[in-house]
Structure formats: C-alpha cells, structure tokens
Short mmCIF file of the C-alpha atoms (twelve columns), coordinates in Angstrom:
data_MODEL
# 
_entry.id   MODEL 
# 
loop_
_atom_site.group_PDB 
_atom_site.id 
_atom_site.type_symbol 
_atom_site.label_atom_id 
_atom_site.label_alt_id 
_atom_site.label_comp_id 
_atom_site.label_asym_id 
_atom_site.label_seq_id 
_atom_site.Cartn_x 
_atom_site.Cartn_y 
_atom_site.Cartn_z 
_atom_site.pdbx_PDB_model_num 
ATOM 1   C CA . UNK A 1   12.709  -154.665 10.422  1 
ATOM 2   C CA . UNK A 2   10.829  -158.055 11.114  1 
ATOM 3   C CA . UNK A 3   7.322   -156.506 10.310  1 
ATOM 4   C CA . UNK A 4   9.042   -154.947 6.915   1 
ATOM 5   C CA . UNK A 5   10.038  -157.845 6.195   1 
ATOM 6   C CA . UNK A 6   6.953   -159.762 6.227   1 
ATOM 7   C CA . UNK A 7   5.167   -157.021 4.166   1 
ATOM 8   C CA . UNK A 8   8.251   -157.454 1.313   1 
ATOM 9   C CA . UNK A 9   7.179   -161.205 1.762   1 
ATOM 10  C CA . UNK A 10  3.588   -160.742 0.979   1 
ATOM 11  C CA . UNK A 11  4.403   -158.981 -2.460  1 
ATOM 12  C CA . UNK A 12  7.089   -162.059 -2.928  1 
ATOM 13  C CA . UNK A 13  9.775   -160.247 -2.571  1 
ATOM 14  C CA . UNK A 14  11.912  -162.442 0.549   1 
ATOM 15  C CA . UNK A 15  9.563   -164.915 0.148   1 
ATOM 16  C CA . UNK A 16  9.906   -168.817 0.370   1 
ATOM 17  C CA . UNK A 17  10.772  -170.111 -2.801  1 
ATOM 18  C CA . UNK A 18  9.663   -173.751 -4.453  1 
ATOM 19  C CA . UNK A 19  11.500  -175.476 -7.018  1 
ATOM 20  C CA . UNK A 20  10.064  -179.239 -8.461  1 
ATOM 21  C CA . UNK A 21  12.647  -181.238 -9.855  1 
ATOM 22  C CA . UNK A 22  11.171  -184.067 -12.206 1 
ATOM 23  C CA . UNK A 23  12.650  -187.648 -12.785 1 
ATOM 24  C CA . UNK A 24  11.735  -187.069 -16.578 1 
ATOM 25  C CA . UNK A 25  10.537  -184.731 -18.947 1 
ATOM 26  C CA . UNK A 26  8.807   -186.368 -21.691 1 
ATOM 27  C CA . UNK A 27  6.042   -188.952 -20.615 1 
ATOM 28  C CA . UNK A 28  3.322   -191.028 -22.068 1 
ATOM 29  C CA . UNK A 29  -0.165  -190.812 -21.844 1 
ATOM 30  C CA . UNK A 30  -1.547  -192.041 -18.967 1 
ATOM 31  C CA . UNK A 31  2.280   -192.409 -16.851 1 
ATOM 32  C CA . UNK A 32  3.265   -191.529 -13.712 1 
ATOM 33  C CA . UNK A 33  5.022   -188.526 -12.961 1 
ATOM 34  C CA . UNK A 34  8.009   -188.870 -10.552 1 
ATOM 35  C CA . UNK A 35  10.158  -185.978 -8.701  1 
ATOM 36  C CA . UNK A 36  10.997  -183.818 -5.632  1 
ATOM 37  C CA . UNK A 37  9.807   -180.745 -4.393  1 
ATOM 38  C CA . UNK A 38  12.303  -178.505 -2.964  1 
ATOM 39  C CA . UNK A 39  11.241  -175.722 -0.651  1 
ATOM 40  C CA . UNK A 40  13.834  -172.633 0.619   1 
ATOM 41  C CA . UNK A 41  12.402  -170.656 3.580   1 
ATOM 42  C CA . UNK A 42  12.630  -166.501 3.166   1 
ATOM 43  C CA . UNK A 43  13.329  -164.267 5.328   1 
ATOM 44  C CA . UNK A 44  10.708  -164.456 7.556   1 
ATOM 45  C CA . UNK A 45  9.114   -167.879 9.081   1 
ATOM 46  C CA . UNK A 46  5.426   -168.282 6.907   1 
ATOM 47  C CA . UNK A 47  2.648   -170.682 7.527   1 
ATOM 48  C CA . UNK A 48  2.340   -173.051 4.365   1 
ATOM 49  C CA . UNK A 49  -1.502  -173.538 4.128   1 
ATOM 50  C CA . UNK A 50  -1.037  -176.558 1.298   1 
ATOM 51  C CA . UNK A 51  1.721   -177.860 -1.140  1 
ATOM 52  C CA . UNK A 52  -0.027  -178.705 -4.913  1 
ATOM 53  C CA . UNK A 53  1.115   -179.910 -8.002  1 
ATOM 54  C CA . UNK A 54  -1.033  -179.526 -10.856 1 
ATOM 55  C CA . UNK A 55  -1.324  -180.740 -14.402 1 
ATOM 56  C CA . UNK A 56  -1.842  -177.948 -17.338 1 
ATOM 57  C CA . UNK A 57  -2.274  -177.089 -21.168 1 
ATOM 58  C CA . UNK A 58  -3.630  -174.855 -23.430 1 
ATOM 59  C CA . UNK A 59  -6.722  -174.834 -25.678 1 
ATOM 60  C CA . UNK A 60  -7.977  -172.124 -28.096 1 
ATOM 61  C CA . UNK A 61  -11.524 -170.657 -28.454 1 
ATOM 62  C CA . UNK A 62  -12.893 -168.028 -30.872 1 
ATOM 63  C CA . UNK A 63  -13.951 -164.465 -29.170 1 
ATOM 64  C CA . UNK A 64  -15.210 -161.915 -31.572 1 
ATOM 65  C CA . UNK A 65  -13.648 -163.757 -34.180 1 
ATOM 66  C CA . UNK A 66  -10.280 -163.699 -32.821 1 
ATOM 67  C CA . UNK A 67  -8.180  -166.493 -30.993 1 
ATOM 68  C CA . UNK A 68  -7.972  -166.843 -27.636 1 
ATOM 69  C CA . UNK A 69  -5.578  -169.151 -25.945 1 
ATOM 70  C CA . UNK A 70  -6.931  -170.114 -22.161 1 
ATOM 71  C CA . UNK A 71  -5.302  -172.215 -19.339 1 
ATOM 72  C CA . UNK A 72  -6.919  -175.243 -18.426 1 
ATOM 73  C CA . UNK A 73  -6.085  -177.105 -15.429 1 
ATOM 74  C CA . UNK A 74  -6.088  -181.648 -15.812 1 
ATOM 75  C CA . UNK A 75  -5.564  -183.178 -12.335 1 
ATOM 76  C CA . UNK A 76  -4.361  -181.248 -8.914  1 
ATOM 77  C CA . UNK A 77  -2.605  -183.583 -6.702  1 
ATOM 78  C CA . UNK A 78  -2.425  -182.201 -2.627  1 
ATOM 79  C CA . UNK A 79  1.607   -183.231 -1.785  1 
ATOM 80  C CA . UNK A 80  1.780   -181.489 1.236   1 
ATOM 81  C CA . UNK A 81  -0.575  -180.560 4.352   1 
ATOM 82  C CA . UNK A 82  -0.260  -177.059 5.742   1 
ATOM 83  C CA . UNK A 83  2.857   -176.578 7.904   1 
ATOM 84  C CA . UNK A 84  5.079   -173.526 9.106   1 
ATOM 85  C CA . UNK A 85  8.478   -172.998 7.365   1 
ATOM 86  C CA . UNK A 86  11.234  -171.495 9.485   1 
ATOM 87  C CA . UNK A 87  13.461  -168.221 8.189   1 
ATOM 88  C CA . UNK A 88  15.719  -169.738 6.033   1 
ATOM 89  C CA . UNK A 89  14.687  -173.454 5.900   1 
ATOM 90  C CA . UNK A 90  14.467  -176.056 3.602   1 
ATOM 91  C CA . UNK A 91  12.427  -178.809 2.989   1 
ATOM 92  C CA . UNK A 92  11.779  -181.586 0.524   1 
ATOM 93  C CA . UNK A 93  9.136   -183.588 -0.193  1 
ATOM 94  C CA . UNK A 94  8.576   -186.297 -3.008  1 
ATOM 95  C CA . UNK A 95  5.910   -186.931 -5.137  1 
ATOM 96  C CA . UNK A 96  4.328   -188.976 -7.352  1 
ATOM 97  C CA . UNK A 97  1.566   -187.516 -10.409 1 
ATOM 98  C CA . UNK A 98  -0.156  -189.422 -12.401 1 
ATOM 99  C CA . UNK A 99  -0.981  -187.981 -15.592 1 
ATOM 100 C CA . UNK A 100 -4.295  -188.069 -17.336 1 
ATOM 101 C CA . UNK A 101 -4.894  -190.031 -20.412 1 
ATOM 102 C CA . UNK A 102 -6.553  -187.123 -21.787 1 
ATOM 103 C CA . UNK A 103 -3.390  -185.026 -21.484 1 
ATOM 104 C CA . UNK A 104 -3.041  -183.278 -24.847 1 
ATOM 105 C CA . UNK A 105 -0.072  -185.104 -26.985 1 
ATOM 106 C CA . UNK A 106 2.537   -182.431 -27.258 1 
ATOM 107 C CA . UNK A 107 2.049   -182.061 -30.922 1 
ATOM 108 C CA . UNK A 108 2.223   -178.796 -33.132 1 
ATOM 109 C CA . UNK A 109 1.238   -175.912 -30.917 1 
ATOM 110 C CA . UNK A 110 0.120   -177.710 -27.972 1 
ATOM 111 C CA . UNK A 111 2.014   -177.283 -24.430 1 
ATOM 112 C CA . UNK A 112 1.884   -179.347 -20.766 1 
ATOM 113 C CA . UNK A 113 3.566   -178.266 -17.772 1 
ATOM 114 C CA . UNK A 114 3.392   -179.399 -14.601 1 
ATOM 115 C CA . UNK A 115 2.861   -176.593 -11.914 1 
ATOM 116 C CA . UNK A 116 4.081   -176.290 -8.248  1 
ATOM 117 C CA . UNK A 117 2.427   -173.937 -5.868  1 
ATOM 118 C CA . UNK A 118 2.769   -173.559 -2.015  1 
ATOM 119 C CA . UNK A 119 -0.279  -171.700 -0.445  1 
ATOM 120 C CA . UNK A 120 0.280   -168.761 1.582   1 
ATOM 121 C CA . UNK A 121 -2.550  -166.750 3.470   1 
ATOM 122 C CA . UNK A 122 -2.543  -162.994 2.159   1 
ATOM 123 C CA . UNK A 123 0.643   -163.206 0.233   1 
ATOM 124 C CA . UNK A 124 1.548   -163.786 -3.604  1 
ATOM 125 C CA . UNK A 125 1.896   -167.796 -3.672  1 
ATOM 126 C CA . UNK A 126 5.319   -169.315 -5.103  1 
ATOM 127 C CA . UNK A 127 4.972   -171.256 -8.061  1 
ATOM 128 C CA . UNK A 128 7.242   -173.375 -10.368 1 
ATOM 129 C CA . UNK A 129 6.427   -173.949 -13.967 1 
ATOM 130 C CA . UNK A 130 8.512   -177.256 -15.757 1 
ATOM 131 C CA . UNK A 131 7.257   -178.000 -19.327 1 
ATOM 132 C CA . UNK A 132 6.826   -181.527 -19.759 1 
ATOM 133 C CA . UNK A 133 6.713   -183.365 -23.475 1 
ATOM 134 C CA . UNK A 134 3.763   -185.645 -23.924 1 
ATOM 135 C CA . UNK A 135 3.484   -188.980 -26.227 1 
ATOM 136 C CA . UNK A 136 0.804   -190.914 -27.062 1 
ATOM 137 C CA . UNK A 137 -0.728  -193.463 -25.484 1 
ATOM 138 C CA . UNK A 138 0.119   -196.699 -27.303 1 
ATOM 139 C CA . UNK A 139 -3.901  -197.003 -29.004 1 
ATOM 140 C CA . UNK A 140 -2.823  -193.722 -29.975 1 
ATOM 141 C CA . UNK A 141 0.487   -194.261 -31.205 1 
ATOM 142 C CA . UNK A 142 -0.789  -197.305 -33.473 1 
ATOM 143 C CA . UNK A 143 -3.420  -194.675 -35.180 1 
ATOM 144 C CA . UNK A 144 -0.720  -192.441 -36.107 1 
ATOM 145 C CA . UNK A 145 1.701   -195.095 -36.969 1 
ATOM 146 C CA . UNK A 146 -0.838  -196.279 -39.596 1 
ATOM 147 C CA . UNK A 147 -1.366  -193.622 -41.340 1 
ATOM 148 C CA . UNK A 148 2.322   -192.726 -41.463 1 
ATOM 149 C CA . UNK A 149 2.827   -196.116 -43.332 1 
ATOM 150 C CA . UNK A 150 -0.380  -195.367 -45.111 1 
ATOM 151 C CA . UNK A 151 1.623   -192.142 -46.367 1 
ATOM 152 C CA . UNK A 152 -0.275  -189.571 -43.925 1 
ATOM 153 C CA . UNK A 153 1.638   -186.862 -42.236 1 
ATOM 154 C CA . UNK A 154 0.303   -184.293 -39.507 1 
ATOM 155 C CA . UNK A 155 -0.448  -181.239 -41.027 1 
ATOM 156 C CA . UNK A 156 -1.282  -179.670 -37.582 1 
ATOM 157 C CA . UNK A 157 -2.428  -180.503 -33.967 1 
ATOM 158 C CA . UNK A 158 -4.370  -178.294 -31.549 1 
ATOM 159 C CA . UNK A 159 -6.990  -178.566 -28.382 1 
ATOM 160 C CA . UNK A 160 -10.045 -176.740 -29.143 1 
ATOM 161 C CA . UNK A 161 -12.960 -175.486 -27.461 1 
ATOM 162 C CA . UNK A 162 -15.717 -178.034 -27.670 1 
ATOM 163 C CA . UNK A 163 -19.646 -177.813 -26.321 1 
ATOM 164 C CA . UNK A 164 -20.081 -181.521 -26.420 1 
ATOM 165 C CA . UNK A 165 -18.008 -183.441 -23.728 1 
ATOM 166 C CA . UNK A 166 -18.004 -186.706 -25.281 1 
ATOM 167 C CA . UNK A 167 -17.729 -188.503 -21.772 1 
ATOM 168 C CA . UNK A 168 -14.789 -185.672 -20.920 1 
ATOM 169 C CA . UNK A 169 -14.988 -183.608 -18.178 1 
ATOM 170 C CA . UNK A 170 -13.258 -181.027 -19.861 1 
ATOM 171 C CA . UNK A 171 -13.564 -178.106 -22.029 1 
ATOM 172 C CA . UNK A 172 -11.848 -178.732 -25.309 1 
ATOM 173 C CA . UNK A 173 -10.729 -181.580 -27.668 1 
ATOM 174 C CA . UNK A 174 -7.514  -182.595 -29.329 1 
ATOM 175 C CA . UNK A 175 -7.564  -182.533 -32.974 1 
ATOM 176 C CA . UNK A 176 -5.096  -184.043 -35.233 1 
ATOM 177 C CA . UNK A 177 -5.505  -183.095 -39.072 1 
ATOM 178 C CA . UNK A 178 -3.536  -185.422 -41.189 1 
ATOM 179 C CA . UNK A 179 -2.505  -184.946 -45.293 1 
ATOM 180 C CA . UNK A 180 -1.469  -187.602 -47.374 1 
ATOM 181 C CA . UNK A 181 1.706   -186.690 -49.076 1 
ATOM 182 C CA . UNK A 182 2.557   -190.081 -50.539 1 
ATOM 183 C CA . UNK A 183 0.882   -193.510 -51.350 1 
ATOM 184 C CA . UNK A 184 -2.724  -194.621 -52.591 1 
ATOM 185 C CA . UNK A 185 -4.684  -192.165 -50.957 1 
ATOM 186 C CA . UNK A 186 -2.640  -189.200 -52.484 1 
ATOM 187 C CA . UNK A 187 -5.001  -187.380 -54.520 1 
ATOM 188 C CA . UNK A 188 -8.251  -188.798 -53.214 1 
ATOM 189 C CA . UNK A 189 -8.359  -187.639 -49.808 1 
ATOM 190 C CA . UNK A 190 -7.766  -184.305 -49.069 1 
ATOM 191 C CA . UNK A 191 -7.308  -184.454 -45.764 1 
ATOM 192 C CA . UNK A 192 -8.611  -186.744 -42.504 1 
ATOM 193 C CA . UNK A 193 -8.956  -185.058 -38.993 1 
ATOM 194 C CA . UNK A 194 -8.607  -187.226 -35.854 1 
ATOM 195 C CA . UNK A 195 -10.012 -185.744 -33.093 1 
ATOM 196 C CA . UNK A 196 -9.674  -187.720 -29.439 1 
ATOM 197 C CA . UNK A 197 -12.552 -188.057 -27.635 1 
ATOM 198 C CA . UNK A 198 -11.612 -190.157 -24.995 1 
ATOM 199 C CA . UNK A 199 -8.913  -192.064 -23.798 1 
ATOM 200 C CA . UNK A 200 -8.217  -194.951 -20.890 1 
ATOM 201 C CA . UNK A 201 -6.177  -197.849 -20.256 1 
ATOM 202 C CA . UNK A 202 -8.981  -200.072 -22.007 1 
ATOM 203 C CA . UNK A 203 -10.824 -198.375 -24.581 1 
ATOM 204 C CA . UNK A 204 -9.859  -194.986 -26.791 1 
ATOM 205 C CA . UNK A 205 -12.619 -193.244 -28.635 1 
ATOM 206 C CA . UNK A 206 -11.906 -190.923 -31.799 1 
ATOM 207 C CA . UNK A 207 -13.767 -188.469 -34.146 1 
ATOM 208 C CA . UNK A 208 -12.945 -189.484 -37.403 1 
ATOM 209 C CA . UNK A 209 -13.870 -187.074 -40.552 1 
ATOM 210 C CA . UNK A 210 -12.162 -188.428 -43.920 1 
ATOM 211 C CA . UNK A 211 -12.452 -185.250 -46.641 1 
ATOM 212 C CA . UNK A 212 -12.627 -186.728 -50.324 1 
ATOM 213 C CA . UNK A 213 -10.685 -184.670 -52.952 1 
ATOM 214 C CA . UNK A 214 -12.808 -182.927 -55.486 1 
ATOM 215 C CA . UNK A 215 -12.561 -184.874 -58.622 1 
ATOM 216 C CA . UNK A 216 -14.852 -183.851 -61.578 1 
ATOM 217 C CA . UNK A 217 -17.961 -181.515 -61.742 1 
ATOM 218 C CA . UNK A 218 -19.514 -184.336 -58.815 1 
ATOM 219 C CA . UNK A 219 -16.680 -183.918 -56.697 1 
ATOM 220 C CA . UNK A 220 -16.719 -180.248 -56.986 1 
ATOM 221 C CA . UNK A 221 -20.514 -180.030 -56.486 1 
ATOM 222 C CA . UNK A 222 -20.421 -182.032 -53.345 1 
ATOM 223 C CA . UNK A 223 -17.343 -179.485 -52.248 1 
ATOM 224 C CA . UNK A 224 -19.135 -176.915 -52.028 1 
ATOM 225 C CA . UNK A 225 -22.148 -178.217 -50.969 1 
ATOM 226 C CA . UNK A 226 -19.882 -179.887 -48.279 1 
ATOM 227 C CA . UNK A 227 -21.196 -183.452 -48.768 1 
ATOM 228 C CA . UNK A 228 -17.481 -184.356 -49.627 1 
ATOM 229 C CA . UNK A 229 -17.200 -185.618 -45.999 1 
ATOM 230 C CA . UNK A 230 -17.700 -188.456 -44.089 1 
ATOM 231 C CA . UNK A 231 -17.527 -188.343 -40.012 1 
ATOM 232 C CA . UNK A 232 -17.031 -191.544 -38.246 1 
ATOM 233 C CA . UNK A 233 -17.120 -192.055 -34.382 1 
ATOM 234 C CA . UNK A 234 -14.971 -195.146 -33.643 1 
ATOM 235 C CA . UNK A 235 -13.701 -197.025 -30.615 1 
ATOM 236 C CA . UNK A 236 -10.064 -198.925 -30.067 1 
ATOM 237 C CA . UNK A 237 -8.752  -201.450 -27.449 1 
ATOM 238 C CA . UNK A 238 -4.871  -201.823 -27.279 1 
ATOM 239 C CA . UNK A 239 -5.851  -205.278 -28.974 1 
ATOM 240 C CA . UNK A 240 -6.275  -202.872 -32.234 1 
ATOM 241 C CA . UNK A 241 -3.124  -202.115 -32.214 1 
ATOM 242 C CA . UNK A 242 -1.327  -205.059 -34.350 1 
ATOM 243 C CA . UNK A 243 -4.043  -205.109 -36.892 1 
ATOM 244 C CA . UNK A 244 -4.519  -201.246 -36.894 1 
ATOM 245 C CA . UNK A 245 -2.812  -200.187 -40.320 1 
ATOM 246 C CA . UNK A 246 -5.106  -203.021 -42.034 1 
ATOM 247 C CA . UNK A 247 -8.523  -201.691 -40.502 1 
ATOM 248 C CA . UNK A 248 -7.779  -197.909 -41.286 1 
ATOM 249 C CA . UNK A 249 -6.992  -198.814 -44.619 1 
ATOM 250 C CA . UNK A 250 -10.332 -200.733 -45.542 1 
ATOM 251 C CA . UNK A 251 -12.167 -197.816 -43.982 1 
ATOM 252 C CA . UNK A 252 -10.105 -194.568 -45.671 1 
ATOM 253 C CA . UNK A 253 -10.488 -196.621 -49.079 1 
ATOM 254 C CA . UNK A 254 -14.292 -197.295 -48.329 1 
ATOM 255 C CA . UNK A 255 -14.542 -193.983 -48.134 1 
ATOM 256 C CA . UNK A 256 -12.224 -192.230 -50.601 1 
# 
C-alpha cells in the first residue's frame, strides 16, 4: 500500500498540498507583498527540495498573424530550503515579496498573480495561484491623473512583446492608449499612447506618441502618410508629480 501510495503521489494525487494566504490583494507598484504559506503533508512523507514564490503576468505577441498570450515570470523569491514533510503534516512559513516596479498595472486585459510552488523530485509539484490587483506607482498615477483632468480616458491597456529593452530585462512593454473624450484637446488629438519603459523609486521613463486628428486635406495627407505623429521619450521624478497636469498640457498642446 505504502509504495502505491507514493506512485498516486507522484501524479498528485495524495500529494502535499500548498496554500499562500496574502495580507492584501491589491498593491502598488513597487510594495511589499506580505502573507503565509501553508503546507498540508499527503499521504506519504516527501522530501521538499525548495519552497518559491514567484511574481507573474501576461504579455501578447503576434505568431502567424494571430495573438498569442505567453507567461512571463517578474521576480522568484526562495522562502523555504529543502526539508522532508511528514504523512499528514503541516507547516507554515511567512514571507515577505517585494514586487517589481515594472509589474504591469492591472489595467484592461492585463493580469498578476503571485504563484506558490513546493519542489518535489520526480513528482508533479503543488502550486497555488492568488491573483493580485496592481496600481500605479505614484509617478505613474500623476501621468494618468493628468490627463484624466485634461479630459483623457484609457481606451485600452496591454503588455506587448517588445525587441528593444529600454533598460528592462524583460520581454514586453506596458502600453496605455488614452482618447480624449472631453476638454481642449477633443478633436485635435486622436489619440496619445503611453507606453512604460521603466520604472524605480527615483526616476520613471515613458514612450510618449501624441496622434494629431486629421483636419483638412494637410491633416489627411500627413494621415496617411503617417507623419500625423509625434513620439517623445521622457523621464519623471516623483518631484513631477505636483506640477504634472501643467507640463503635459504645454507639451500635448505643442503638439496638437
């Protein structure tokens, strides 16, 4: 019975179990996560090689002109060396995670969870999946509160595939694209896409591309001709953040 009960174990099924129990589930950019693991023995003992907790999202990339969504990991965080776990018995362990400040913001489409997994040689490892919600960082937050009072509203938000890092270690970028539905820029800008390019405590650079509305034979000339847009690489401190409505609105109407 023992030995049939380790093979059921290596397909999962009397296996130890894991379950990660989070102080929160919305964070900001750049916070710590807080929680406990909580580990149930099966019904054999098994040797726990590792205990992680890792950080993932989504991002979308184009194959044969279809869309493909793909996991990408953020940060892995060891909580636990390897130990043995007794038929049966439980364990807990706490942890602390500190998230990325290039975590996608949970906008539109875009997802975050934060994954447990225990390590077990030759078996199927247990995992636990929690979906976390994501804010932005406060540099980011004062971008998207200015063009909200400057009458903007997010149109859509998703992490693309990218082949320029822009300082990132990582595989995609998180673009915002923004409409204005109200104020002066409705009906001279079509649009403005924000794309984050990279993100600490001190210093947040963005991709800006501001899309003039065709007005006239000139504006619909330089439509198609796609000279309609202007693409702007800019850099923020959180010391932007109290005068940030007054600088995006010199540049959008510089540019619109």
């Amino acid at each position: 019975m023992s030995l049939f009960k380790k093979v059921l174990a290596s397909i999962g099924i009397g296996s130890a179990k894991v379950d990660a129990r989070l102080e929160n589930t919305a964070y900001r950019q750049g916070d710590v996560v807080n929680g406990v693991i909580y580990i149930q023995g099966g019904d054999v003992e098994q040797f726990i090689e590792d205990v992680y907790m890792k950080v993932y999202t989504q991002y979308v990339k184009e194959v044969d002109d279809h869309k493909v969504y793909v996991s990408q990991e953020l940060v892995r965080h060891k909580v636990k060396e390897s130990f043995v776990l007794g038929k049966g018995e439980k364990k807990e362990f706490p942890f602390s995670l500190l998230l990325p400040y290039e975590t996608p913001i949970t906008a539109g489409r875009v997802k975050v969870w934060v994954q447990t997994e225990l390590g077990i040689s030759n078996a199927i490892d247990p995992t636990d999946k929690d979906y976390i919600s994501v804010t932005p960082s406060p540099v980011m937050e004062g971008i998207f509160s200015a063009l909200e009072d400057m009458g903007f509203r997010i149109h859509e938000a998703e992490c693309k595939k990218t082949s320029y890092q822009y300082g990132s270690s990582l595989p995609f970028l998180q673009e915002f694209e923004f409409k204005p539905y109200r104020g002066s820029f409705r009906g001279k800008l079509d649009e403005v896409e924000v794309t984050l390019l990279h993100q600490d405590a001190n210093e947040t650079e963005i991709y800006l591309q501001i899309d003039r509305k065709a007005r006239g034979i000139g504006g619909f000339l330089s439509e198609i001709l796609e000279t309609d847009e202007t693409n702007l690489k800019l850099s923020f401190t959180p010391d932007d953040i109290s005068n940030m409505k007054h600088k995006m609105h010199q540049l959008f109407h510089r540019y619109s």
